[in-house]
C-alpha positions in Angstrom: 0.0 0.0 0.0 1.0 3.6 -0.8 1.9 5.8 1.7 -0.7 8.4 2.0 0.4 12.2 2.7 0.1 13.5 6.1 -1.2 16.9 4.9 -5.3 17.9 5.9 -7.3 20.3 4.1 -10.5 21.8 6.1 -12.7 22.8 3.3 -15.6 25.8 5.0 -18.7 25.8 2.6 -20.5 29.1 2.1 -24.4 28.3 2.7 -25.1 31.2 0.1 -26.6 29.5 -2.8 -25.6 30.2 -6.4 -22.0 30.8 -5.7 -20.9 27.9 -8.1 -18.7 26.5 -4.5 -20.3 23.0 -5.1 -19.5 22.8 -8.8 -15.9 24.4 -8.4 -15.5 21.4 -5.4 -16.9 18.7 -7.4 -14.7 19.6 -10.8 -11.7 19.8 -8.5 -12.3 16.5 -6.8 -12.8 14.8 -10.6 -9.8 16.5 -11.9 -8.1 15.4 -8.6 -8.8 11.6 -9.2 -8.3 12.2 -12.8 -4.9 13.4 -12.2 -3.6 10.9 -9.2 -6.0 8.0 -9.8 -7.0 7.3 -13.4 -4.1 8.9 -15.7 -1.6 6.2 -13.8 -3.9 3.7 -14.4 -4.2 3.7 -17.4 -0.6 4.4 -18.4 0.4 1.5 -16.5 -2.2 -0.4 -18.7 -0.6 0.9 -22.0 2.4 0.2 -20.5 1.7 -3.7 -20.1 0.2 -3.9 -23.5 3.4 -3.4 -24.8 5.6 -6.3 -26.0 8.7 -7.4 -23.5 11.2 -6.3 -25.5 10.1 -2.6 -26.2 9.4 -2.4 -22.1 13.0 -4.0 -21.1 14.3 -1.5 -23.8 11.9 1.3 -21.9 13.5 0.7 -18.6 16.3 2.4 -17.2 19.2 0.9 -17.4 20.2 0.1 -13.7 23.2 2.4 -12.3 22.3 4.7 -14.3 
């Protein structure tokens, strides 16, 4: 398991209505689990599709 960040973030909602606060926060969240959740997914997915010899040739080379 990943280690998760020890950092918090208190979020304060406005009760004013019309503000646009709850679609801002909801497009965040998306482009949050987007960004750290999905998108490495699914590279790592292309990633295995390709054949053995283009990943070995992908890696690193160790000591490097």
């Amino acid at each position: 398991m990943e280690e998760q960040p020890s950092t918090r973030i208190v979020l304060i909602l406005d009760d004013n209505p019309g503000t646009g606060v709850l679609e801002t926060l909801l497009q965040t969240a998306n482009d949050l689990v987007d960004e750290l959740l999905t998108r490495p997914r699914r590279a790592q997915e292309l990633y295995d599709q390709l054949p053995e010899g283009v990943r070995r040739q992908a890696q690193p080379a160790a000591g490097s």
